[in-house]
Backbone as numpy.savetxt, mean C-alpha at the origin, in Angstrom:
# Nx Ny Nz CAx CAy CAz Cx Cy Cz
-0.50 3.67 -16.69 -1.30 4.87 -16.69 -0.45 6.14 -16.69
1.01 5.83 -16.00 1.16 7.28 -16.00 2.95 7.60 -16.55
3.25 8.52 -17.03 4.58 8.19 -17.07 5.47 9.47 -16.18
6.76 9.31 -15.89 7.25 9.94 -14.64 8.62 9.71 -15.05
9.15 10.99 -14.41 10.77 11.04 -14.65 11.36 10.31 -13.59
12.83 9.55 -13.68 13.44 8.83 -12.59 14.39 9.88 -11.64
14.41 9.42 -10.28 14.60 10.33 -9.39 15.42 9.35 -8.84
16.58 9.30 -8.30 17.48 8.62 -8.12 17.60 8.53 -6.30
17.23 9.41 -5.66 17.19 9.14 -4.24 15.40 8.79 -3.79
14.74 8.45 -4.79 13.53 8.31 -4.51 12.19 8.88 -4.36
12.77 9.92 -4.39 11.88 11.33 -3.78 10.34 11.44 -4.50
9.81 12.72 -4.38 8.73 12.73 -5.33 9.69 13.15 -6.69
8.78 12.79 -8.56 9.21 12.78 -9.55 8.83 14.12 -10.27
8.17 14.62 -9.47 7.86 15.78 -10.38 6.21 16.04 -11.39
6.35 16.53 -12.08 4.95 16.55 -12.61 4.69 15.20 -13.89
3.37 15.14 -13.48 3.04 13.39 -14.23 2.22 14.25 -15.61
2.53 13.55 -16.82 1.69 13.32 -17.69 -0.07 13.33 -17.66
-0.64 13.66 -18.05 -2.16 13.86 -17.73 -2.51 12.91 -18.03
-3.39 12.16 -16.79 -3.82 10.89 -16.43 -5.19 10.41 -17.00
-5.42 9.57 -17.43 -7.00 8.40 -17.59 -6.90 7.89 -16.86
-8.35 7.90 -16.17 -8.48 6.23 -14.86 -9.33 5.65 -15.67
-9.11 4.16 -15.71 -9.94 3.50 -16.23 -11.15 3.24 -15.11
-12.19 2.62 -16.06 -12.88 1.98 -15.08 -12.64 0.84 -14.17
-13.07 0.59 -13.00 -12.75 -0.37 -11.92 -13.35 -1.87 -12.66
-12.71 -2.84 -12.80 -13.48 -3.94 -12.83 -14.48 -4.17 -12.37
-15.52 -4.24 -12.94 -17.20 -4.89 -12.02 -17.13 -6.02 -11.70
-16.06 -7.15 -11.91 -16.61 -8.27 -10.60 -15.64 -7.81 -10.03
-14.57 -6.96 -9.43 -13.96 -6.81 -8.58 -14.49 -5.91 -7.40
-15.21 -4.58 -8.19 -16.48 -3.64 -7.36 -17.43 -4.75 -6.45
-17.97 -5.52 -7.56 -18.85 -6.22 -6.38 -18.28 -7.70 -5.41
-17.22 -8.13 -5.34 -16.29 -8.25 -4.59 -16.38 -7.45 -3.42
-15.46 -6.32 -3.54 -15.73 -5.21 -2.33 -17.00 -5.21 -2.03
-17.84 -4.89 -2.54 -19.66 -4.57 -1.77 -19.78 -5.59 -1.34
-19.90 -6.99 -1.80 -20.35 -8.02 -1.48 -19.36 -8.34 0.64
-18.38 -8.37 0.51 -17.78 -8.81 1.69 -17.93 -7.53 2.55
-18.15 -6.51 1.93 -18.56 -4.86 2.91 -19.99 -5.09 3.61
-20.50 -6.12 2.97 -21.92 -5.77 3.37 -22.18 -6.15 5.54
-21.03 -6.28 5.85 -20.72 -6.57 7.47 -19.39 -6.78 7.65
-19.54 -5.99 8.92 -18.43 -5.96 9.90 -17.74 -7.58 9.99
-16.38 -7.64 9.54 -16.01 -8.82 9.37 -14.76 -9.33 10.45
-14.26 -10.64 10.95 -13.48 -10.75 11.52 -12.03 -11.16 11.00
-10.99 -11.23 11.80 -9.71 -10.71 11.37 -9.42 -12.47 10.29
-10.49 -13.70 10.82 -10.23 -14.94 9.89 -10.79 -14.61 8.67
-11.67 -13.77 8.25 -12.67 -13.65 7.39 -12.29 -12.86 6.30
-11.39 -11.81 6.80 -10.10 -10.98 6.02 -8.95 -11.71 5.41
-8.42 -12.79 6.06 -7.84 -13.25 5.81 -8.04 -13.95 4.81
-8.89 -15.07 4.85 -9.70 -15.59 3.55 -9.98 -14.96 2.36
-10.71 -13.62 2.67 -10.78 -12.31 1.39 -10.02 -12.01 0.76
-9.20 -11.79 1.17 -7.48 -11.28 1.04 -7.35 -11.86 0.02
-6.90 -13.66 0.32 -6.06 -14.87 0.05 -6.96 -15.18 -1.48
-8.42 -14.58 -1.66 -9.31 -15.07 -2.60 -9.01 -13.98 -3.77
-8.60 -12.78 -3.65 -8.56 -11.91 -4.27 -7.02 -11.97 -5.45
-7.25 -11.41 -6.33 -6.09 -11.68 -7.46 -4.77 -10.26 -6.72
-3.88 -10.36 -7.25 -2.62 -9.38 -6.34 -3.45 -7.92 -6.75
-3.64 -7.84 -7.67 -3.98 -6.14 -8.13 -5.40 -5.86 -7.28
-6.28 -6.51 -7.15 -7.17 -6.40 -6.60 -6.99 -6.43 -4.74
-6.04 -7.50 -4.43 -5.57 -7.17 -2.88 -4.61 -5.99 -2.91
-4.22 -5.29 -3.96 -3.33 -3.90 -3.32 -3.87 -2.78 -3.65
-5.34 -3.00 -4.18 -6.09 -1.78 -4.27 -6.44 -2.18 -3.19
-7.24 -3.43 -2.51 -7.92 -2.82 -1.63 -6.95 -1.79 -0.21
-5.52 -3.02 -0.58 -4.57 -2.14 0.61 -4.50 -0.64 0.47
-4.63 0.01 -0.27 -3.98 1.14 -1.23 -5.65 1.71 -0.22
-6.81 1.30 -0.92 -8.19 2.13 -0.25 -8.00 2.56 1.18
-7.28 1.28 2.10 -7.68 1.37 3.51 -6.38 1.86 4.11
-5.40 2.07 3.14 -3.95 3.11 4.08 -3.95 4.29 3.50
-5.38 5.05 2.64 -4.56 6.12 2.20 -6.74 6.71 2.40
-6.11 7.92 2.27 -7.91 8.55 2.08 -7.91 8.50 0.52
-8.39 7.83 -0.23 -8.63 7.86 -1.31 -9.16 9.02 -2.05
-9.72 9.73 -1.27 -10.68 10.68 -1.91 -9.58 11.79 -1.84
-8.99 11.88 -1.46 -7.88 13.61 -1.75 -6.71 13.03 -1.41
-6.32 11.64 -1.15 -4.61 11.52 -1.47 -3.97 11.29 -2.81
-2.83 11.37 -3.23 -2.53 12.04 -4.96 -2.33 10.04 -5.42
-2.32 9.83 -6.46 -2.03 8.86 -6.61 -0.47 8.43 -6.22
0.47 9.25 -6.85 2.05 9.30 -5.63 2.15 8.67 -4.70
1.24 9.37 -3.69 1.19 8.41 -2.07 0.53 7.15 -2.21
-0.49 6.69 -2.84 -0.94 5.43 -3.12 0.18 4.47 -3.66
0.70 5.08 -4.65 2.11 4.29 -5.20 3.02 3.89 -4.26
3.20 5.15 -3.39 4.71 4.71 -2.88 4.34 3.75 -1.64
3.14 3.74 -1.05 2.54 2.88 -0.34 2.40 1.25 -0.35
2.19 1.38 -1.64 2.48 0.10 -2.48 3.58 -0.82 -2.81
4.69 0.45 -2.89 6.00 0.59 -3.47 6.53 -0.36 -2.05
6.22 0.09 -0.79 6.66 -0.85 0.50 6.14 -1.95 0.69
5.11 -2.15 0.05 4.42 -3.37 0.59 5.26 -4.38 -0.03
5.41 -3.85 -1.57 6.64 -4.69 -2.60 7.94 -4.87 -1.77
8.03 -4.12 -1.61 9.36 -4.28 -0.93 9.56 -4.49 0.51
8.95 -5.05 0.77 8.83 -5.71 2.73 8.71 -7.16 2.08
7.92 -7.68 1.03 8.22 -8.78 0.37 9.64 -9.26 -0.31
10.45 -8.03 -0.25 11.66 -8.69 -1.31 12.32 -8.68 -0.34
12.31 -8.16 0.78 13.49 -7.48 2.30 13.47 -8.94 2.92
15.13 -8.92 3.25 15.26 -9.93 4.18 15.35 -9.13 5.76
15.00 -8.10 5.86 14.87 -7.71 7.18 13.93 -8.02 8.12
14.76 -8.34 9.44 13.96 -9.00 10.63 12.76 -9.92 10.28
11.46 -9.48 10.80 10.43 -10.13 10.40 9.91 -10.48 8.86
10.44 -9.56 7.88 10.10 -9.68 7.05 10.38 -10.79 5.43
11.81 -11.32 6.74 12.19 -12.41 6.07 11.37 -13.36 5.85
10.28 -13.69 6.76 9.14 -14.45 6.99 7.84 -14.69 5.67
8.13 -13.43 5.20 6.76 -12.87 3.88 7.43 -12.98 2.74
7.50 -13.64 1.64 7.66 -13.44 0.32 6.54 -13.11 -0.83
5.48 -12.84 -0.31 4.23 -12.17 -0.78 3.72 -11.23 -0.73
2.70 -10.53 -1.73 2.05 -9.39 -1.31 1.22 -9.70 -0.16
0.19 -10.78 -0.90 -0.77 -11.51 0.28 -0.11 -11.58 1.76
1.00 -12.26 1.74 1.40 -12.78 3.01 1.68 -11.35 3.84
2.50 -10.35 2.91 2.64 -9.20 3.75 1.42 -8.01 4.10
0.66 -8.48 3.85 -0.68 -7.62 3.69 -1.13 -8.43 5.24
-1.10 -9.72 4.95 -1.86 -9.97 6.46 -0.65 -10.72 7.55
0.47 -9.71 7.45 1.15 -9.98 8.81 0.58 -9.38 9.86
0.96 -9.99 11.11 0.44 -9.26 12.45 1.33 -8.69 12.75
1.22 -7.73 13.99 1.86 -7.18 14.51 3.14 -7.82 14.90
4.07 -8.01 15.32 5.24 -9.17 16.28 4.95 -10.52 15.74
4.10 -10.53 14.53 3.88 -12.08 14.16 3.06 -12.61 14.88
2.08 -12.07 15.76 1.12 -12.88 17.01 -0.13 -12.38 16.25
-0.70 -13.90 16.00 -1.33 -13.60 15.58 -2.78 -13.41 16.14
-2.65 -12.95 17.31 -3.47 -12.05 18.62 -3.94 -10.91 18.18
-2.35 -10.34 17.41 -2.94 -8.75 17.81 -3.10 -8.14 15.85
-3.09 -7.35 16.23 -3.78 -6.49 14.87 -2.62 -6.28 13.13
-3.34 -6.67 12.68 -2.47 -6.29 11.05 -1.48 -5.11 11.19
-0.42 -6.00 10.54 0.84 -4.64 10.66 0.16 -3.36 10.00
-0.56 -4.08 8.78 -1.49 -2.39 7.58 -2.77 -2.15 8.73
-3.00 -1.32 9.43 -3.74 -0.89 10.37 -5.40 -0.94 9.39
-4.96 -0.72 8.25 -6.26 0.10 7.12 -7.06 -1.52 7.28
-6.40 -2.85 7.23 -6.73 -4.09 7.20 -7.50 -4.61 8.43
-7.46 -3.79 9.42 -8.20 -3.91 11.04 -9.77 -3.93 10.62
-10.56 -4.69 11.08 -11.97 -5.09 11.04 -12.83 -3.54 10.35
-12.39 -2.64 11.94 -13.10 -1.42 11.83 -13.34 -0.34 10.28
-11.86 -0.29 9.88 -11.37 0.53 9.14 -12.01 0.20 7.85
-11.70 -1.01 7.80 -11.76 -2.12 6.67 -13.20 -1.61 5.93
-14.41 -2.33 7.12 -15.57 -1.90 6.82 -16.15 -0.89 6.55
-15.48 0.15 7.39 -15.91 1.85 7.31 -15.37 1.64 5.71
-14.74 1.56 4.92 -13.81 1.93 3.62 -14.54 1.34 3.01
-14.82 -0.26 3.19 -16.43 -1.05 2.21 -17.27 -0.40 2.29
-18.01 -0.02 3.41 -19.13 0.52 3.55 -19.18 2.21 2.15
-18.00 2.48 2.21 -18.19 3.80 1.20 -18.07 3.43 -0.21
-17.65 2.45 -0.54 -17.72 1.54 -1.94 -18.94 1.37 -1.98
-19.52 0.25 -1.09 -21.15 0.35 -0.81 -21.62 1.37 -1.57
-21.87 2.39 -1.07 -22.88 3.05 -1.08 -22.23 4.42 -2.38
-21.79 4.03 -2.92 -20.68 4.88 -3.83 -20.33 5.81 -3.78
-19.44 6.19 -2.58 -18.88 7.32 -2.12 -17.54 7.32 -2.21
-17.20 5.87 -3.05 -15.49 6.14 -3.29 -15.17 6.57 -4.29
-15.86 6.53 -5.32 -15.82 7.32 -6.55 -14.64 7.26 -6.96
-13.60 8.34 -7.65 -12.80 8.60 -8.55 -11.50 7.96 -7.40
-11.60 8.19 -6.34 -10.72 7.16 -5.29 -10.34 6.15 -5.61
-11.31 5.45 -5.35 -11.38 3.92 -6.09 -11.27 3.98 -6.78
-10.73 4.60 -8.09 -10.71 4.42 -9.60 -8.73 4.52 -9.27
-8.23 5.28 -8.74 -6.82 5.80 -8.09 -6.31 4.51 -7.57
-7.13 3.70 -6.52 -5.88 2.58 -5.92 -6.24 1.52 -6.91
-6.47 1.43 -7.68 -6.63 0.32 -9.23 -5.66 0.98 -10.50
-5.79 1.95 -10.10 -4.54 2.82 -11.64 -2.88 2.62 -10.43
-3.34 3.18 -9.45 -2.11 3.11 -7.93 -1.74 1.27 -8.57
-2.41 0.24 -8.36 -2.17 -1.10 -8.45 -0.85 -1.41 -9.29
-2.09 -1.31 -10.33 -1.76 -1.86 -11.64 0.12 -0.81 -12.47
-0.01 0.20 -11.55 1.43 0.84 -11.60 2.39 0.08 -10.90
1.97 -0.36 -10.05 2.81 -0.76 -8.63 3.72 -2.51 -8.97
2.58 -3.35 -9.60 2.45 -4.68 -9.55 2.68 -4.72 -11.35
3.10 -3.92 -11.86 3.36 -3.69 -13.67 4.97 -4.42 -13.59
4.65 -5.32 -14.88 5.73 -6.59 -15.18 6.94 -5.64 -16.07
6.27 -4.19 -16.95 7.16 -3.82 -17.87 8.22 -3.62 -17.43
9.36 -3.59 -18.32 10.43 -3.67 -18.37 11.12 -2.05 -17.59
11.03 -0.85 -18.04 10.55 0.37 -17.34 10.05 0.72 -16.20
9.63 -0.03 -15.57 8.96 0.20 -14.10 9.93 0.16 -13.01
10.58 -0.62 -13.04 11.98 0.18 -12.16 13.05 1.30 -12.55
12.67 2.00 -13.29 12.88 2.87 -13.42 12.51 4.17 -13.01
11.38 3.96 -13.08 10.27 5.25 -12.17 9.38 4.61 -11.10
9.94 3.59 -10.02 9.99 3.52 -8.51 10.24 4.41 -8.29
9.30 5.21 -7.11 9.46 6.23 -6.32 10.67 5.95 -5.08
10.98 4.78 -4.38 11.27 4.46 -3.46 12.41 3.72 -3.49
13.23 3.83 -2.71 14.36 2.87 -2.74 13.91 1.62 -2.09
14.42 0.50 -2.69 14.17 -0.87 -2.20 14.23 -1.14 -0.66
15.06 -0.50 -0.28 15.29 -0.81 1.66 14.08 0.21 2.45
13.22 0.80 2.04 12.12 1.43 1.91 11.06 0.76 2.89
10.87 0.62 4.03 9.86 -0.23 4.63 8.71 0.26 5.08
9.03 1.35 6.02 8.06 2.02 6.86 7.57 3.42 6.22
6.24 3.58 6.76 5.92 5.09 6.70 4.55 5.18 7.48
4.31 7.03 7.74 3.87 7.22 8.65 3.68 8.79 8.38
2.32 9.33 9.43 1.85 10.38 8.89 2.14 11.40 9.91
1.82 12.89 10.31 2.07 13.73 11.54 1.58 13.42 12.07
0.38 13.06 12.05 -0.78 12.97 13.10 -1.47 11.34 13.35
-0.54 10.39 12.91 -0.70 8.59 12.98 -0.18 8.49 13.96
-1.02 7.97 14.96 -0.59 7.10 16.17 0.90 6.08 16.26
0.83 5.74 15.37 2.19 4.96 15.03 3.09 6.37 14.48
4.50 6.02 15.26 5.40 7.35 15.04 6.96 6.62 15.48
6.89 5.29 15.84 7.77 4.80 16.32 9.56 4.96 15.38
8.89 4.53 13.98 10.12 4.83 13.36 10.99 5.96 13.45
10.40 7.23 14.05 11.00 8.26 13.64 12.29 8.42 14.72
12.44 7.15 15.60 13.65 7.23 16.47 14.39 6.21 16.92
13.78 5.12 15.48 14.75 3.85 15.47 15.60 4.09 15.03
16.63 3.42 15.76 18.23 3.44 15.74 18.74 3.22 14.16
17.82 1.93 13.67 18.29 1.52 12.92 17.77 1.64 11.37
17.03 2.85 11.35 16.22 3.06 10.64 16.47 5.03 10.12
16.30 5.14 9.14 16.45 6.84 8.72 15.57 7.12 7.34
15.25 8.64 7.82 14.38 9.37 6.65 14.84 9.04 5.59
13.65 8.57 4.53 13.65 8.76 3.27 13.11 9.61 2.20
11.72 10.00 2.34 11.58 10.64 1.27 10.10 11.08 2.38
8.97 12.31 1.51 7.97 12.25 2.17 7.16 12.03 0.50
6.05 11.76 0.57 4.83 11.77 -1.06 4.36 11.58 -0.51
3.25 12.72 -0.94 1.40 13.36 -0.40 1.19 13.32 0.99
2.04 13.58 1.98 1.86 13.47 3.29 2.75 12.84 4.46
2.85 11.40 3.60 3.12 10.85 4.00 5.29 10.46 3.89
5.56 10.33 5.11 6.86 10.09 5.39 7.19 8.56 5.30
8.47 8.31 4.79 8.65 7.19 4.40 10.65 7.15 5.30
10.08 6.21 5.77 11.78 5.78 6.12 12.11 3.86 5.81
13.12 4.36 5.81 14.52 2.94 5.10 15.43 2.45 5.95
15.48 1.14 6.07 16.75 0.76 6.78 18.18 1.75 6.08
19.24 1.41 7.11 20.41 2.21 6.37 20.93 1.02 5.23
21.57 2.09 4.35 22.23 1.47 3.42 22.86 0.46 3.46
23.25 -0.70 3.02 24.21 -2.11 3.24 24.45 -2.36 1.89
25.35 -3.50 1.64 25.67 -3.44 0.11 24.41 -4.36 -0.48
23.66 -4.64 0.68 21.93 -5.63 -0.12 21.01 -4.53 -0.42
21.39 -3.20 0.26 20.35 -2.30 -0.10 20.74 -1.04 -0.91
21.99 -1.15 -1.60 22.86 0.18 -2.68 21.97 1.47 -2.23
């Protein structure tokens, strides 16, 4: 969908080419409505998840970590851009995930007690975000984390080229997100910010150039 100049420390790229959203797949729309239609539990997500094709599980990730309705497609990307890459990272826990799927429904510490590392994936959130598909209030949003996807999860040859993000790229986090922890791990430093949102990276090693 879109084309973008390469930026070599990751950063934002500058101004994009004037965009088409396509339309959303209709069995994928009613997908979403269909499992929105109730408050669901954290086994029931899981299953959803696991049923869904990759482009269709990183829109929905993309819906429930970003406000769809006024975040730029950028931040949807680079959002994405980590999820990819917590799958390719052999760091700590994440050695564990070689999937989108799998990294979409890690838990917190790996216990699988407590709540999805993607917060947007928590019962509550989840549904509040179906519920506006529902009733079609996601509009041109939802048209964004499906163009966001299909950028993100694109086989062409060119697409690493205009990654927003450097590969050692894991975490991110907003001013006002309860989660803020990264911003004083030892082992961890600023990377870039797109549409809001702050993004930090393990430090450099010769696995992460």
């Amino acid at each position: 969908f879109l084309t973008r100049k390469k930026l070599a420390d990751g950063g934002d790229v500058g101004e994009d080419v004037p965009m088409t959203l396509m339309n959303i797949p209709q069995e994928s729309l009613e997908k979403f409505k269909k499992f929105g239609t109730q408050k669901r539990k954290r086994g029931e997500i899981k299953e959803f998840v696991r049923s869904l094709s990759d482009e269709e599980a990183m829109a929905l990730l993309l819906l429930t970590e970003s406000s769809s309705s006024v975040d730029p497609i950028e931040s949807m990307e680079a959002i994405g851009e980590v999820a990819v890459n917590r799958a390719e990272s052999q760091y700590r826990d994440f050695s564990k995930v070689n999937t989108l799927k799998d990294v979409m429904l890690q838990h917190t510490n790996n216990d699988p007690k407590k709540a999805f590392q993607f917060s947007g994936l928590e019962p509550t959130v989840l549904h509040n975000r179906l519920t506006e598909v529902r009733k079609g209030l996601a509009g041109e949003g939802l048209k964004k984390t499906f163009a966001a996807a299909q950028n993100v999860l694109s086989q062409e040859p060119d697409r690493a080229a205009i990654k927003r993000l450097p590969i050692n790229t894991l975490f991110y986090t907003k001013s006002n997100a309860k989660n803020q922890w990264m911003r004083t791990a030892k082992d961890l430093e600023f990377s870039t910010e797109v549409g809001g949102h702050e993004f930090y990276r393990t430090f450099a090693s010769p696995e992460f150039p």
